[in-house]
MARGUDO-118737 format. One record per residue (C-alpha): x, y, z; residue number from 1. Coordinates in nm, 3 decimals. Example, Ala and Ser with C-alpha at 12.3 -4.5 7.8 and 13.67 -1.06 7.14 Angstrom:
<pts>
u_v_w_num
1.230_-0.450_0.780_1
1.367_-0.106_0.714_2
</pts>
This chain:
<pts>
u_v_w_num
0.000_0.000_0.000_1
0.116_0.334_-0.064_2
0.070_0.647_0.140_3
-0.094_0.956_0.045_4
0.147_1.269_0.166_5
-0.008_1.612_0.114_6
0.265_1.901_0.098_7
0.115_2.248_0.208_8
0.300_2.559_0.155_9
0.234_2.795_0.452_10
0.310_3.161_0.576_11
0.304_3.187_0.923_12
-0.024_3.394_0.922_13
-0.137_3.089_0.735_14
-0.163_3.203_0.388_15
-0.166_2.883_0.187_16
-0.182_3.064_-0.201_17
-0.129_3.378_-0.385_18
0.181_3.472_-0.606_19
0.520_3.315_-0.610_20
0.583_3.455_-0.219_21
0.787_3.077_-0.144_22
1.078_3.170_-0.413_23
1.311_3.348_-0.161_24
1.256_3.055_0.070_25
1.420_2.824_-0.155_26
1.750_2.772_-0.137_27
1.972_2.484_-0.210_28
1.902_2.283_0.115_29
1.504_2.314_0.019_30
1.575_2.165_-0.299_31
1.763_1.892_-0.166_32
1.486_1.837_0.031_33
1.237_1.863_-0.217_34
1.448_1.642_-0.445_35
1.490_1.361_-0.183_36
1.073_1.379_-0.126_37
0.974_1.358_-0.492_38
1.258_1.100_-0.580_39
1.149_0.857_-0.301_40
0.753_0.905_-0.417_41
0.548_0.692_-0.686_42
0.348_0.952_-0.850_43
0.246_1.277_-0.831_44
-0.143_1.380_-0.734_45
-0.211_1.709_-0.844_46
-0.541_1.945_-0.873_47
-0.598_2.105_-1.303_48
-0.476_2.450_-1.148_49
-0.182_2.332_-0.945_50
-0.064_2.103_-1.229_51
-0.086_2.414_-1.488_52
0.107_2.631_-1.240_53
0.403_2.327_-1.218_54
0.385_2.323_-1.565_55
0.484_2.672_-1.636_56
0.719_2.712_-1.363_57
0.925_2.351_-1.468_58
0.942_2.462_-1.843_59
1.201_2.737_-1.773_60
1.408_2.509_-1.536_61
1.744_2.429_-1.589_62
1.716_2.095_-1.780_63
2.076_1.955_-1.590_64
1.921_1.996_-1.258_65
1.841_1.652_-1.110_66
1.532_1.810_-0.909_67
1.399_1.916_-1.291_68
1.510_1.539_-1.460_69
1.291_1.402_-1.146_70
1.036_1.632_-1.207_71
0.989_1.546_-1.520_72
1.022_1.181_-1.503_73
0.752_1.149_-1.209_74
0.405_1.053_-1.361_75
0.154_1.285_-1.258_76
-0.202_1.229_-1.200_77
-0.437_1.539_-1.263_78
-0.818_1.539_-1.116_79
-0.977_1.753_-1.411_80
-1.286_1.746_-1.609_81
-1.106_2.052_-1.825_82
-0.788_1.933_-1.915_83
-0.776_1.848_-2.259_84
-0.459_1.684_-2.398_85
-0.235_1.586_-2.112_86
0.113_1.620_-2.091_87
0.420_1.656_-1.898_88
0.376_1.222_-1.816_89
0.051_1.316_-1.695_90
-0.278_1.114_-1.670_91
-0.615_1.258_-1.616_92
-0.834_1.124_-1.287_93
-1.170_1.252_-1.392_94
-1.520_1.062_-1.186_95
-1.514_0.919_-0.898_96
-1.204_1.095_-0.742_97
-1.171_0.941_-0.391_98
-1.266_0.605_-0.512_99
-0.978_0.618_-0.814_100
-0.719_0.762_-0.529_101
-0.852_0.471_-0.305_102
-0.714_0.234_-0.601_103
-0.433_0.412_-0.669_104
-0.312_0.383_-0.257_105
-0.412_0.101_-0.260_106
-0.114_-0.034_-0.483_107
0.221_-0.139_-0.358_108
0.521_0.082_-0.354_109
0.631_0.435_-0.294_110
0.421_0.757_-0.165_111
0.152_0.997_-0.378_112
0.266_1.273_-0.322_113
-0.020_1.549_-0.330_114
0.011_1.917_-0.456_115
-0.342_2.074_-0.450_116
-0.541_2.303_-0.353_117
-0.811_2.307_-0.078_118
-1.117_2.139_-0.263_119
-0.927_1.803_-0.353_120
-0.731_1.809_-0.012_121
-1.003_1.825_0.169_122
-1.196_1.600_-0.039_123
-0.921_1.327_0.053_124
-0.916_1.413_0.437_125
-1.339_1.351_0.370_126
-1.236_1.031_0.276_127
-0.999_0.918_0.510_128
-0.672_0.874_0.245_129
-0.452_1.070_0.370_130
-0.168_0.959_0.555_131
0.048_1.210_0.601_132
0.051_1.585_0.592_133
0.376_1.806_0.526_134
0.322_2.133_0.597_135
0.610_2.387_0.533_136
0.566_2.729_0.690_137
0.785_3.015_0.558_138
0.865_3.290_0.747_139
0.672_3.575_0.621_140
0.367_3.712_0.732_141
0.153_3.827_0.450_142
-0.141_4.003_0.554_143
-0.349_3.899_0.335_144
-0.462_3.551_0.062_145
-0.644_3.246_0.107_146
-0.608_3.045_0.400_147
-0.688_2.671_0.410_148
-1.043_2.635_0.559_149
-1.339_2.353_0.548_150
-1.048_2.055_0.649_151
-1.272_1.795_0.825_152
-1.200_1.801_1.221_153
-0.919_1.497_1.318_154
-0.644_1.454_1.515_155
-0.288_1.492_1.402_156
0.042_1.297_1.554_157
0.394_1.516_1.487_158
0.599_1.246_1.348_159
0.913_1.454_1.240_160
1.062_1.831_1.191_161
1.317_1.972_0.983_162
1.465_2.376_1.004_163
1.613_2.530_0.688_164
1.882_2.766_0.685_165
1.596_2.986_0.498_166
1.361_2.973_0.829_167
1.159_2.755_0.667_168
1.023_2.450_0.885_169
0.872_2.142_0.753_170
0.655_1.959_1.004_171
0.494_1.611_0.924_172
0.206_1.477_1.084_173
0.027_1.145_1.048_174
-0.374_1.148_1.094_175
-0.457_0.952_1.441_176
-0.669_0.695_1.355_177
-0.917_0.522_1.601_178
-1.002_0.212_1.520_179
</pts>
């Protein structure tokens, strides 16, 4: 079985989108980071909008870098009903989302990794598939942008912490399940 990780970019006043505010943030040991997480995961889960934004960013990305090779390399599933002609190794989830992520977890081998926004995280969390939450707060306040609201109540074990040079801090929790 695989697990289902959901990474959340954060400012500390809890902004979880706007503009490109998590650029200055990341530096080489972020990337590292980021490299390690996406080269030790299966697949990529990504929302229509977050998938477009990758997109763009990736295609101006220095081609040598290993973190833009795994990028690229990582199939990525897209929940759409819009997306018209895939790309990037991408493959469109389109019906019964929870029940085709259920499948999808259900599979042996490495981690989803989830880049989304609100509606399909929260969808999963619904659903009980999530098994892990990475949540990196950045150390900017910014007044002002959408804030992560709706998640279904639960209970959330810290299993591990990591501080970047940047001030960045990635905390992981696990969802406490009672059986």
């Amino acid at each position: 079985m695989s697990n289902v990780v959901v990474v959340r970019h954060m400012s500390i006043d809890g902004v979880v989108a706007g503009q490109n505010w998590t650029g200055p943030f990341r530096d080489a040991q972020h990337a590292r980071f980021q490299h390690g997480r996406l080269r030790d995961s299966r697949a990529l889960l990504l929302g229509r909008a977050s998938f477009e934004e990758l997109a763009r960013a990736w295609r101006s990305a220095d081609r040598t870098d290993p973190l833009t090779a795994c990028m690229d390399r990582i199939p990525k599933y897209v929940v759409t009903r819009t997306l018209e002609r895939p790309h990037w190794n991408s493959i469109v989830l389109d019906g019964d989302v929870p029940e085709q992520v259920a499948k999808l977890r259900a599979e042996p081998g490495r981690d989803l990794l989830v880049h989304a926004g609100d509606r399909l995280v929260d969808e999963l969390l619904a659903h009980d598939l999530v098994d892990e939450m990475q949540i990196l707060i950045h150390p900017i306040t910014l007044g002002a942008g959408r804030r992560h609201t709706g998640m279904p109540q639960g209970r959330w074990q810290l299993s591990a912490t990591q501080i970047f040079a940047s001030g960045t801090v990635a905390l992981e929790y696990r969802p406490v399940r009672i059986s």
